[in-house]
FITOR-383596 format. One record per atom (N, C-alpha, C): x, y, z; residue in three letters. Coordinates in steps of 0.02 Angstrom, whole numbers, plus 50000, padded with zeros to 5 digits. Layout:
// FITOR-383596
XYZALA
...
//
This chain:
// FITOR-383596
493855196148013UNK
493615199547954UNK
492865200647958UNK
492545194547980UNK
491835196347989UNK
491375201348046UNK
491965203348080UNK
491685206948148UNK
491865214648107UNK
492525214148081UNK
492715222448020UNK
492155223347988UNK
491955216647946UNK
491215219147909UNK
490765219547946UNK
490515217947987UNK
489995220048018UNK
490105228948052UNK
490575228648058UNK
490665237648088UNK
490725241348035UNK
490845237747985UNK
490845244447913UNK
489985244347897UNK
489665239247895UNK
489265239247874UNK
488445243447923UNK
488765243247987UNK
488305245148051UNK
488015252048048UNK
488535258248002UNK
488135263447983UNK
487575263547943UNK
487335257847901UNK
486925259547852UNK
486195261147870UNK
486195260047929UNK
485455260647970UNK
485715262448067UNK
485235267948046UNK
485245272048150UNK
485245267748193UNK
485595268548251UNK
485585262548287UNK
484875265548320UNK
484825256148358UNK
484065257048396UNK
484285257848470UNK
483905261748516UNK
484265264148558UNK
483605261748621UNK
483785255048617UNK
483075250348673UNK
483145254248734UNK
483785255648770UNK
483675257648810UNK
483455263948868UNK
483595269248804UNK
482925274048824UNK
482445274448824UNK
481935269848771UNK
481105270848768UNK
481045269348820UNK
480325272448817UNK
479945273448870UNK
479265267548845UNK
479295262548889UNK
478705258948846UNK
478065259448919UNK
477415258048861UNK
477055262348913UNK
476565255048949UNK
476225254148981UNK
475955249749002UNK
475235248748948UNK
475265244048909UNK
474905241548851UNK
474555236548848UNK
474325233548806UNK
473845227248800UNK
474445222248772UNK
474225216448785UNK
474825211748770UNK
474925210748698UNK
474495211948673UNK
474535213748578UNK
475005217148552UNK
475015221948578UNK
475195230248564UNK
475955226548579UNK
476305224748629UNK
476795222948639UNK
476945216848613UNK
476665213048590UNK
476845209148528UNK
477155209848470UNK
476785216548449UNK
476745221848383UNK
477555223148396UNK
477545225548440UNK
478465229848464UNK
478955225648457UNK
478685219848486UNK
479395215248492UNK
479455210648402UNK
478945210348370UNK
478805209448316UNK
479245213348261UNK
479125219248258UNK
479605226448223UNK
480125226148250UNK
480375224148318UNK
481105224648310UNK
481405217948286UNK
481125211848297UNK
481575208048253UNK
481565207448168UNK
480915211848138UNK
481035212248084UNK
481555218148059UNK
481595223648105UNK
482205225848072UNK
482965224248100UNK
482855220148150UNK
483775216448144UNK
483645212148095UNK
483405208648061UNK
483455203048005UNK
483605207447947UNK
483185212147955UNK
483325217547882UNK
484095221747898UNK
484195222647947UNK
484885224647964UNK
485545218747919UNK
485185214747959UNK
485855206847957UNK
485925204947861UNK
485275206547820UNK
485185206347787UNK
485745210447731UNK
485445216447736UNK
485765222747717UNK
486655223847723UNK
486805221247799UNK
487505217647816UNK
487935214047772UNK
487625208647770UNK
487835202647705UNK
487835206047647UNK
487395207747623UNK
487285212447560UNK
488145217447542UNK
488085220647598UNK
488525225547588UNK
489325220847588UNK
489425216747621UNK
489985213447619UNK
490095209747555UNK
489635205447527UNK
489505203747440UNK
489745209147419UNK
489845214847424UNK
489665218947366UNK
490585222647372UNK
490565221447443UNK
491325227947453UNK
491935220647449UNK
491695213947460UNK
492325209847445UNK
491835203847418UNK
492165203847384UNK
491645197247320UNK
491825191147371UNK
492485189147361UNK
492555184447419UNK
492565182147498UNK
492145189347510UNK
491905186147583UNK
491145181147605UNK
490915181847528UNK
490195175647520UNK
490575169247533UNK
491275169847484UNK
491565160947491UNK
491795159247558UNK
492045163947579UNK
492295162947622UNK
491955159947682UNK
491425166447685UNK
490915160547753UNK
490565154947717UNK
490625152547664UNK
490365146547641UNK
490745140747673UNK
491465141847661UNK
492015137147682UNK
492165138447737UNK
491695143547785UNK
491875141647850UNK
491465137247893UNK
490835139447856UNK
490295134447886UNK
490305127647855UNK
490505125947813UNK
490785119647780UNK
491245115947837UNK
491745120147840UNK
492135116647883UNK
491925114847965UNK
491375120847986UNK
491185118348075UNK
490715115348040UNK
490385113448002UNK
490015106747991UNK
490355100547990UNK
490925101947973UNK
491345097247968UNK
491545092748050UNK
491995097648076UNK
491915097948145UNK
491615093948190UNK
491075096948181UNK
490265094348222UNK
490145089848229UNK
490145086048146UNK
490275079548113UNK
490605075148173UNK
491305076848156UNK
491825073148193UNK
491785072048265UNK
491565078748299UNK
491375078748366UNK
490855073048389UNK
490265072948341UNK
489785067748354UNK
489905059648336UNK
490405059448303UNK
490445054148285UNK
490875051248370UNK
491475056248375UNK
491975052148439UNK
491445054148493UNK
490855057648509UNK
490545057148551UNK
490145048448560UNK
489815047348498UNK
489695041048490UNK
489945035748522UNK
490515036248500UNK
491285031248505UNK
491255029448569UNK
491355036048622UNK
491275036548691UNK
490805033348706UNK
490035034948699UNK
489695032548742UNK
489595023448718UNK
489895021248658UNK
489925015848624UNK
490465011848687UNK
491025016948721UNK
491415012448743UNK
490865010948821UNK
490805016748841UNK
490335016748916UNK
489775010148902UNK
489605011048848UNK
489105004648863UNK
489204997848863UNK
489904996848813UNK
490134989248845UNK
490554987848904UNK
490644995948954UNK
490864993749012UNK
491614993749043UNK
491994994048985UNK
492574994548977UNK
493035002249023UNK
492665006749012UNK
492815015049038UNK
492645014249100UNK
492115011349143UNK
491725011149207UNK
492185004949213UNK
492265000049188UNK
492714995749256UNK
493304998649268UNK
493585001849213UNK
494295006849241UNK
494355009449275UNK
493915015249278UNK
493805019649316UNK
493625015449400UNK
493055011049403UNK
493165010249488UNK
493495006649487UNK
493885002749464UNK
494534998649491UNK
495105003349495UNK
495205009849451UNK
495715014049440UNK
495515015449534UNK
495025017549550UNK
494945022249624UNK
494925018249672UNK
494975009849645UNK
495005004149710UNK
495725005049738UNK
496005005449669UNK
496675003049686UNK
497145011949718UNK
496805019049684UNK
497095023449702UNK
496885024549790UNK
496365023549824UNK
496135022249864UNK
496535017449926UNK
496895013149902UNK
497515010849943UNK
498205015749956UNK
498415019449895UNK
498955023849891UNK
498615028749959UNK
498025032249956UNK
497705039749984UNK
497645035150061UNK
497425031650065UNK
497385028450138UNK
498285026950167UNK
498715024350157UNK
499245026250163UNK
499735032050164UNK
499535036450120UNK
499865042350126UNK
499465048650178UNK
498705045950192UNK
498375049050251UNK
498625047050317UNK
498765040550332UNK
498955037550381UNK
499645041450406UNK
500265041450343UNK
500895043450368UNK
500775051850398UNK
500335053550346UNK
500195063150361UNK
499925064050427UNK
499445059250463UNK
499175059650502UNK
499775058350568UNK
500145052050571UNK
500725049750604UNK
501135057450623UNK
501395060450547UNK
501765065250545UNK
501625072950591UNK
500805071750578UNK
500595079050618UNK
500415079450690UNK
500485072250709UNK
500325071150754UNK
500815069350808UNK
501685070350799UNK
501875069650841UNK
502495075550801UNK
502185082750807UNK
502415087750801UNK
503175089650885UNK
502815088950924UNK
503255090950971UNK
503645087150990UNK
503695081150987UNK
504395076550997UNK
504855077750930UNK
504605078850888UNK
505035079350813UNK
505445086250846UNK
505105091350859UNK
505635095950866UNK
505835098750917UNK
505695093850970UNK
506035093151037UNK
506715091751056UNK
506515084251003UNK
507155078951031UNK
507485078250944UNK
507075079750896UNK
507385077750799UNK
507905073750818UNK
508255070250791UNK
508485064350765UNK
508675059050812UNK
508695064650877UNK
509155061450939UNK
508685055150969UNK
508035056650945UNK
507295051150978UNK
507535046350936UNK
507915044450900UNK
508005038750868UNK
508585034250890UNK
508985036950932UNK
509885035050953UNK
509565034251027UNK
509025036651064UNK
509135039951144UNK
509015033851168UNK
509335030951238UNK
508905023351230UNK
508655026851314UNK
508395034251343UNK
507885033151385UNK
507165036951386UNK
506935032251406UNK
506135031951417UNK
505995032751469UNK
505815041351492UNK
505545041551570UNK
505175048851555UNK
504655045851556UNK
503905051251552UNK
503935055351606UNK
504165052951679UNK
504225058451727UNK
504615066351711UNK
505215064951686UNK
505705070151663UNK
505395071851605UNK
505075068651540UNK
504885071151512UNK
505415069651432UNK
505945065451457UNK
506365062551398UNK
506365055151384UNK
506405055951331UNK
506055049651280UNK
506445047751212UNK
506465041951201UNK
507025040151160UNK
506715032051128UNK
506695030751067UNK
506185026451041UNK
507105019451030UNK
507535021451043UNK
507985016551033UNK
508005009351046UNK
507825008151143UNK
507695000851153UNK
507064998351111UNK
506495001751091UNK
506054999851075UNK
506294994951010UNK
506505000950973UNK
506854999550883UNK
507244993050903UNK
507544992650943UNK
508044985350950UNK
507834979850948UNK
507274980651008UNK
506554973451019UNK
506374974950975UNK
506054976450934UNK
505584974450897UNK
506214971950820UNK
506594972750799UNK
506984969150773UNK
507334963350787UNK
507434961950863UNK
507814955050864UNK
507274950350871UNK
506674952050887UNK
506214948150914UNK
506014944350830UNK
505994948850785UNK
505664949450710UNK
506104942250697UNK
507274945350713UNK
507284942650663UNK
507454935850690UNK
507374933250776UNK
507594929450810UNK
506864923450766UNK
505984927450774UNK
505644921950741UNK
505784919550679UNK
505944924350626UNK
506104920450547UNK
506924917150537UNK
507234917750588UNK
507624910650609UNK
507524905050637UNK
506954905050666UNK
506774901150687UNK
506124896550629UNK
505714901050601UNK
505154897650578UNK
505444898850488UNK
505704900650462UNK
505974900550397UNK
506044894350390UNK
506694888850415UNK
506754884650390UNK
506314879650391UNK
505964878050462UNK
505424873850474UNK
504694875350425UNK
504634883050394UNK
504064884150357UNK
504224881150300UNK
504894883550254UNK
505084879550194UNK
504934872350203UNK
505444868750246UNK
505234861150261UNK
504514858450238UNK
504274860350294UNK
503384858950307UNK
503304860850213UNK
503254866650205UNK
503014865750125UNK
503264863050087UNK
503794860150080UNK
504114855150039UNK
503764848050053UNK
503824846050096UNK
503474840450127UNK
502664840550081UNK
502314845050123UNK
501574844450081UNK
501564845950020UNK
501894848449993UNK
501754851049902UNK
502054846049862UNK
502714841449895UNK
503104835949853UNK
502994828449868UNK
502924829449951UNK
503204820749954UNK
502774818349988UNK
502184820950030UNK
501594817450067UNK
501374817150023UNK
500774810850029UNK
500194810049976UNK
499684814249971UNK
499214815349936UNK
498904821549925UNK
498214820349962UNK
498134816050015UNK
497544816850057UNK
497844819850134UNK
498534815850117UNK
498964818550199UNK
498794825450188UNK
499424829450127UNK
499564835450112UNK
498884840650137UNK
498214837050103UNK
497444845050124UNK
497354840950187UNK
497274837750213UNK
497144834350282UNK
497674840350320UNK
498414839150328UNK
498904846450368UNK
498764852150337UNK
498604853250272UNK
498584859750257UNK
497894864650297UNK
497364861950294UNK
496824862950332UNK
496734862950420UNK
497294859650441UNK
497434863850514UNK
497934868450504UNK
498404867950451UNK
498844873450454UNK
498524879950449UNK
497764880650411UNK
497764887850413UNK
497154887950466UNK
497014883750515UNK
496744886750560UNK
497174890450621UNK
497804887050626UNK
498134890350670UNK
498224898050635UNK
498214897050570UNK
498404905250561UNK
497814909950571UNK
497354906550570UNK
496644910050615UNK
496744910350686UNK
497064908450742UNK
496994910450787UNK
497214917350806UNK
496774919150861UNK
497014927250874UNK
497454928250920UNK
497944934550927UNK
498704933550941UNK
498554932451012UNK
498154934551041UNK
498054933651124UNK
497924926651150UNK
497764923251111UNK
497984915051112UNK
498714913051121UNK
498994915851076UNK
499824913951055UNK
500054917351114UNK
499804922551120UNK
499984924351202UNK
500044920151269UNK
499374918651278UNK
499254912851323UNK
499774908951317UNK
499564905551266UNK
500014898951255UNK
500864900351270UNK
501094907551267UNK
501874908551285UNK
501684910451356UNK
501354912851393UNK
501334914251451UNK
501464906351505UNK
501024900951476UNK
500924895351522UNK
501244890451500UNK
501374890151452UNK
501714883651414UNK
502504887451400UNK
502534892251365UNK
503074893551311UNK
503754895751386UNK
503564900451437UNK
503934903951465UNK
504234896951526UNK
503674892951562UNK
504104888451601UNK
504484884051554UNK
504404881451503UNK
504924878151467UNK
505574881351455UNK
505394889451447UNK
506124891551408UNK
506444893551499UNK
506054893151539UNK
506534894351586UNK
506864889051633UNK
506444882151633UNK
506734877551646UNK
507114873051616UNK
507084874651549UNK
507484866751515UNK
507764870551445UNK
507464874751418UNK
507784876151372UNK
508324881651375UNK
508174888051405UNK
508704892351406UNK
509334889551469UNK
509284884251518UNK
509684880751539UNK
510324878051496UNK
510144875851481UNK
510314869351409UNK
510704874651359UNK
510394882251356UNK
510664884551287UNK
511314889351329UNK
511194888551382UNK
511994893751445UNK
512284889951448UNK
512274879551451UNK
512714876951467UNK
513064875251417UNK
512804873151350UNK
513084873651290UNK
513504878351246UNK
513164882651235UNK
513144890351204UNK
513434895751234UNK
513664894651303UNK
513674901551356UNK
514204904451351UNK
514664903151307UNK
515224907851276UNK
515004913851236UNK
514514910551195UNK
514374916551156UNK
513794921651204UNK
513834927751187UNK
513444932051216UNK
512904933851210UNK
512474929851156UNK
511824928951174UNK
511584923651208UNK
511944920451234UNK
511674915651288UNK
511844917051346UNK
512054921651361UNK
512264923451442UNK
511744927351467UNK
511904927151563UNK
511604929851590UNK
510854929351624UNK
510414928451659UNK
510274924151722UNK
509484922051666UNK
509224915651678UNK
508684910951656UNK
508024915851662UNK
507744920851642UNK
507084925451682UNK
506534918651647UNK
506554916351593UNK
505904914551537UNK
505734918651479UNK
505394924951522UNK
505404929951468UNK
506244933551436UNK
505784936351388UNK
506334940851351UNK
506424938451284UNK
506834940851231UNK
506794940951173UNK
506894935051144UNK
507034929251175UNK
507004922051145UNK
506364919751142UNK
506114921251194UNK
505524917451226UNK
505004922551154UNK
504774926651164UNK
504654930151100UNK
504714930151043UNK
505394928151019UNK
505624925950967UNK
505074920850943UNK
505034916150982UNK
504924908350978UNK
504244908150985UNK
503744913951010UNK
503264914250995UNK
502924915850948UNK
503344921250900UNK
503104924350849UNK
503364918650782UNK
503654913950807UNK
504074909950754UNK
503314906450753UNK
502944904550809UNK
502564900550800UNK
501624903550775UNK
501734906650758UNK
501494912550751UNK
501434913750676UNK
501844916250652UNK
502064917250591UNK
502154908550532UNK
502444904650555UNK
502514898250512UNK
501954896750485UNK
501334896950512UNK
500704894250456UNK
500694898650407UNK
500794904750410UNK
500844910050343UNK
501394907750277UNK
502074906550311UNK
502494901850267UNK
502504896950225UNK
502054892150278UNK
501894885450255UNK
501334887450205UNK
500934891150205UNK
500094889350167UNK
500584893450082UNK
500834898150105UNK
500944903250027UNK
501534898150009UNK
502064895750030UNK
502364891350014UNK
502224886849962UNK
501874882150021UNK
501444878049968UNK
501094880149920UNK
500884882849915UNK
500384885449848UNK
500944886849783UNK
501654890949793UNK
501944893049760UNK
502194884949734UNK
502264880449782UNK
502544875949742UNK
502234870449721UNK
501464871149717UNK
501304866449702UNK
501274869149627UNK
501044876249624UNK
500934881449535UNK
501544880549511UNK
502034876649515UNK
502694875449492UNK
502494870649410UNK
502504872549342UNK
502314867749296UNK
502744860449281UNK
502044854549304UNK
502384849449314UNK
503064846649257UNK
503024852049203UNK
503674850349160UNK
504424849549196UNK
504364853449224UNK
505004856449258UNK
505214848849302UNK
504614844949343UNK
504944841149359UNK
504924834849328UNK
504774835249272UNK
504564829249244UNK
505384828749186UNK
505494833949170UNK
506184835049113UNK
506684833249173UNK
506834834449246UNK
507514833449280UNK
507364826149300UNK
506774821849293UNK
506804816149341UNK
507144813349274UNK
506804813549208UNK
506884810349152UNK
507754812749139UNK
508144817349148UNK
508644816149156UNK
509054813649202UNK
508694809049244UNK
509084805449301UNK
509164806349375UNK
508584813049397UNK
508954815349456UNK
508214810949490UNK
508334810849556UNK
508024809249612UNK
507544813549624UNK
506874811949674UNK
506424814349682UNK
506744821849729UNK
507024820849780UNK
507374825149804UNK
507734830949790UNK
508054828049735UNK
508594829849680UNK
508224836449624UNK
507564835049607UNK
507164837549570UNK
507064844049610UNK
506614843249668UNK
506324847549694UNK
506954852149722UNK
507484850649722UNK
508054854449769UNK
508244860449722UNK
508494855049646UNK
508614860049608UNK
508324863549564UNK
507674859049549UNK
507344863349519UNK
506774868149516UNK
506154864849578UNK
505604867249598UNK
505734871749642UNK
506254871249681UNK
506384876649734UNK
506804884149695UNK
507234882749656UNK
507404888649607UNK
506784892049567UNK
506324888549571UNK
505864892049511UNK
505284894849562UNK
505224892949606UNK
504684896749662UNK
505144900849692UNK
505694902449675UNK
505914906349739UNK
505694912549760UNK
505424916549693UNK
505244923849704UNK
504464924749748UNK
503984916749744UNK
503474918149801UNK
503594913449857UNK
504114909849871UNK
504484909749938UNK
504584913949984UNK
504994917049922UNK
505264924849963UNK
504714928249982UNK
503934929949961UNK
503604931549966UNK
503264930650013UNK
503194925850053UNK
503134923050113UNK
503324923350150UNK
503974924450165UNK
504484927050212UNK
504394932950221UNK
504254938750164UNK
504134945650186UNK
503284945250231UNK
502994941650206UNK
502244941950233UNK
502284940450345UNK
502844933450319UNK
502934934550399UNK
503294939450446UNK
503494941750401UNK
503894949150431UNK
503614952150423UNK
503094955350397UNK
502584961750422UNK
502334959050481UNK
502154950650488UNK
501804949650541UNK
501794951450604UNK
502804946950613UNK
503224948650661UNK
503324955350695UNK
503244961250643UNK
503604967750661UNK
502934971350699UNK
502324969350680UNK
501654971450694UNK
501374969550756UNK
501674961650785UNK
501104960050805UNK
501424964450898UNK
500514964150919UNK
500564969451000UNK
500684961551070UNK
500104958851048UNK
499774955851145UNK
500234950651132UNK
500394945451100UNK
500974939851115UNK
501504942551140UNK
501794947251097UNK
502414951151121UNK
502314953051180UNK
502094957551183UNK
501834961751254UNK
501734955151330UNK
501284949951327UNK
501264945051370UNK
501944941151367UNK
502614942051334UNK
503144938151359UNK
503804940151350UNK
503934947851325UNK
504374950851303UNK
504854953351377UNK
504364954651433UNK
504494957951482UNK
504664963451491UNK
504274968851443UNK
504134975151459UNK
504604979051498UNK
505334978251463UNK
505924982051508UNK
506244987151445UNK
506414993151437UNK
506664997351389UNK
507434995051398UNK
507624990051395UNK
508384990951375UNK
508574987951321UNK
509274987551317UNK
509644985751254UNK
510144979451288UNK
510284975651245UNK
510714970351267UNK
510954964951223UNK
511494961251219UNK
511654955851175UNK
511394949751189UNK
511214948851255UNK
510924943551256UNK
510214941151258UNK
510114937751204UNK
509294934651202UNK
508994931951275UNK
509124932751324UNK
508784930051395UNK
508614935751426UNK
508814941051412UNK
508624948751435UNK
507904949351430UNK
507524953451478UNK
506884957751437UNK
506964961351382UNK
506514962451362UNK
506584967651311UNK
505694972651326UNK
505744976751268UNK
505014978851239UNK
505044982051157UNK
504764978751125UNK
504454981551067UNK
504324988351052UNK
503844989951005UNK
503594996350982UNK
502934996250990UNK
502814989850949UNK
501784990450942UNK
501864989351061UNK
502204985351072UNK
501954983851162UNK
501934989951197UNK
502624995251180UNK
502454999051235UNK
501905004751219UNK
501575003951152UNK
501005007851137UNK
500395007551172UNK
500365001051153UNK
499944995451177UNK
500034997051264UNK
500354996851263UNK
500234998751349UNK
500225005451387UNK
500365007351354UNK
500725016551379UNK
500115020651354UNK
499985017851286UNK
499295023351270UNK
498845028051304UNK
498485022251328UNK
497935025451377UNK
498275027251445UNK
498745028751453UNK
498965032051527UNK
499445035451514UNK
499325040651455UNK
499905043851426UNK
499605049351462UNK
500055054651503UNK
499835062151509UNK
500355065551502UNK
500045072451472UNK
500345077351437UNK
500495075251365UNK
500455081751325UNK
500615080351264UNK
501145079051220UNK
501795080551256UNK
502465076651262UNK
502325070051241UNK
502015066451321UNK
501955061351308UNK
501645056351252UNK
500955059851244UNK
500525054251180UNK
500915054551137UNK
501245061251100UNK
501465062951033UNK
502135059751031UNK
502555056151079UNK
502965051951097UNK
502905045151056UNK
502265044851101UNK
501985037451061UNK
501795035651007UNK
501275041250980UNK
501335043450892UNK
501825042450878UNK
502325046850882UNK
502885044350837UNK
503055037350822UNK
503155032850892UNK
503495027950899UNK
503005024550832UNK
502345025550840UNK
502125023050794UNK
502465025050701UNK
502405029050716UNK
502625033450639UNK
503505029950612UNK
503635026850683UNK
504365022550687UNK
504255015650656UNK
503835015050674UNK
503745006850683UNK
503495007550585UNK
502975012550582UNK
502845010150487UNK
503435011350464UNK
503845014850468UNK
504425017550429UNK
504845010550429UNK
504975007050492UNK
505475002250489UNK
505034997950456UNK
504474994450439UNK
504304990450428UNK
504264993850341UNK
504324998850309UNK
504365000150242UNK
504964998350209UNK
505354999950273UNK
506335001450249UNK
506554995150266UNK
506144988550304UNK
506254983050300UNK
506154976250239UNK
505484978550228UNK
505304977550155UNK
505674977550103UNK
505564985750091UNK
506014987950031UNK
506554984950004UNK
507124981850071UNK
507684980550071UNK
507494972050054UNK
506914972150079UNK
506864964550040UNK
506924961650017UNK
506424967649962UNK
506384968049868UNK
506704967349861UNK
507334973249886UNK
507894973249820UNK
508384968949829UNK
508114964249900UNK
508544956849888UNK
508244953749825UNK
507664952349826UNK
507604947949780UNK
507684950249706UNK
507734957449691UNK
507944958849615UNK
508634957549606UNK
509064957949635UNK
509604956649644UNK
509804949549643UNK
509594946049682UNK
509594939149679UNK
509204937049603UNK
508614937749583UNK
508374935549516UNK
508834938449469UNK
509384945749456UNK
509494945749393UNK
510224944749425UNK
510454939849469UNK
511164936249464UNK
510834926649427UNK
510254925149477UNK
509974919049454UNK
510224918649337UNK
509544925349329UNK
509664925649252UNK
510284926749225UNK
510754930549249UNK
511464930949224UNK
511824924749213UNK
511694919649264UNK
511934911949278UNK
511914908549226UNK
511054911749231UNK
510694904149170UNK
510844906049095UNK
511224912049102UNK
511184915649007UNK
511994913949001UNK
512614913349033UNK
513324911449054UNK
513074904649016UNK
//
């Protein structure tokens, strides 16, 4: 309405037409004067404007009264939640969000760069060989065909040969220090326990190279053919290496991780819990069996997944005792090779681009299994916690 009145009202005076004069080169006065007269007659224009709108609708005076009433209003409001805002910025509250919001989004973008990067980077085996690189079990860079299968095998029996091995002995050990040693024994072991988990894997290497491999080939994998040698992971000739020997390194390897989160989970156990089952009669044993160990179980479990990222990850232990052979086999006395080993080794003497983007992948294999290993973790343990709660509500 106010732009209508202004165009009804725009005849009452000639328009000014700035952009034909001719203005002439003057004293700065003189052009003072000019620019002076024209804003006195737009005011007398704007004037005359209003005037004429008073006069042709009585209620368009109220009207812009109550409009400017109301963006005063507005303004008001605007300044006030502007306030508000910088009221929140200054106690800090908006700024710790915000960089903790980008600490934590900052883990998502580094992961999903990593897989994109994995993904683009081993373009020509994807649509070379697509799905078949996952079933193929050969590996021969000469020909130029490649198949990530033996790899996928080792690096799973090896995973799950250590958390058979160091699961139960990690539980143990943390039961032991969190319940029944005295509490100078308990930080006295706990404090070498996590130095071994400081050592670096090329140690654990060593130590399977000179110690771990003549044992398992003289006395232990002996012992497990003459006993065991029906079943088919014990058959077939004594090498040292191969996926036991491996196994048993990464078991040793992985257990201080068990033991330290273990313990912690059960010592944060609230001493009610065992203080209500002794007072109903049960044994020190008795307590912790049924009750402290049910109530830590979900960062037990948590521990167990931690040593299984370990397991599935780690390169130079593996690599120094796995024996670096691409096959497949039932029996734990075989060579084997991993995923992170034959990277680890093959890398730098990869030629042609077949080849590297081979190894990319394998990599792009190895995160995937270690996601889809996880995952399946979890949803053990949701599963397991809402049969636990179903129990306890029965």
């Amino acid at each position: 309405m106010v732009h209508c009145a202004l165009a009804l009202c725009a005849p009452s005076r000639p328009p000014l037409n700035v952009g034909t004069a001719v203005v002439p080169l003057v004293a700065p006065g003189v052009v003072l004067s000019v620019v002076g007269g024209l804003y006195e007659r737009m005011a007398i224009r704007h004037v005359d404007c209003v005037g004429s709108m008073a006069t042709r609708w009585p209620g368009a005076a109220a009207t812009l009264g109550r409009t400017a009433q109301h963006a005063a209003e507005a303004q008001e409001l605007l300044d006030r939640a502007a306030a508000a805002d910088v009221g929140r910025l200054r106690d800090g509250d908006e700024i710790a969000r915000l960089v903790t919001f980008i600490f934590a989004g900052s883990v998502v973008l580094i992961t999903l760069l990593l897989v994109y990067e994995l993904w683009r980077e081993s373009y020509l085996p994807r649509h070379k060989f697509g799905f078949g690189f996952f079933v193929t079990s050969v590996w021969d860079p000469i020909f130029d065909k490649f198949g990530a299968l033996p790899f996928i095998y080792g690096t799973v029996v090896t995973a799950a040969v250590a958390l058979l091995i160091a699961v139960p002995l990690g539980i143990g050990a943390a039961i032991f220090l969190a319940e029944l040693a005295p509490a100078r024994v308990s930080d006295t072991l706990q404090f070498f326990i996590d130095l071994l988990a400081a050592v670096p894997s090329v140690i654990y290497g060593l130590l399977g190279v000179f110690i771990v491999i003549p044992l398992m080939r003289q006395y232990i994998q002996p012992a497990l053919k003459n006993s065991l040698g029906f079943l088919p992971f014990f058959q077939g000739p004594a090498y040292g290496v191969g996926f036991l020997t491996a196994g048993m390194v990464l078991a040793i390897m992985v257990i201080p991780y068990i033991i330290s989160v273990s313990r912690e989970v059960l010592i944060s156990v609230p001493r009610d819990q065992r203080e209500a089952a002794l007072a109903l009669g049960s044994t020190r044993w008795e307590s912790t069996w049924k009750v402290v160990l049910p109530f830590a179980r979900t960062g037990i479990m948590g521990s167990i997944f931690l040593a299984l990222a370990r397991a599935l990850g780690e390169t130079m232990a593996v690599t120094m005792v796995i024996g670096n052979t691409p096959t497949i086999s039932a029996s734990l006395f075989s060579p084997g090779y991993s995923i992170a080993a034959v990277i680890a080794n093959e890398f730098t003497e990869a030629t042609g681009d077949l080849y590297l983007q081979s190894l990319i992948e394998l990599g792009l294999v190895l995160f995937l299994l270690t996601f889809l290993l996880n995952g399946m973790a979890r949803l053990l343990i949701v599963v397991t916690s809402q049969r636990g709660s179903g129990m306890g509500q029965a």
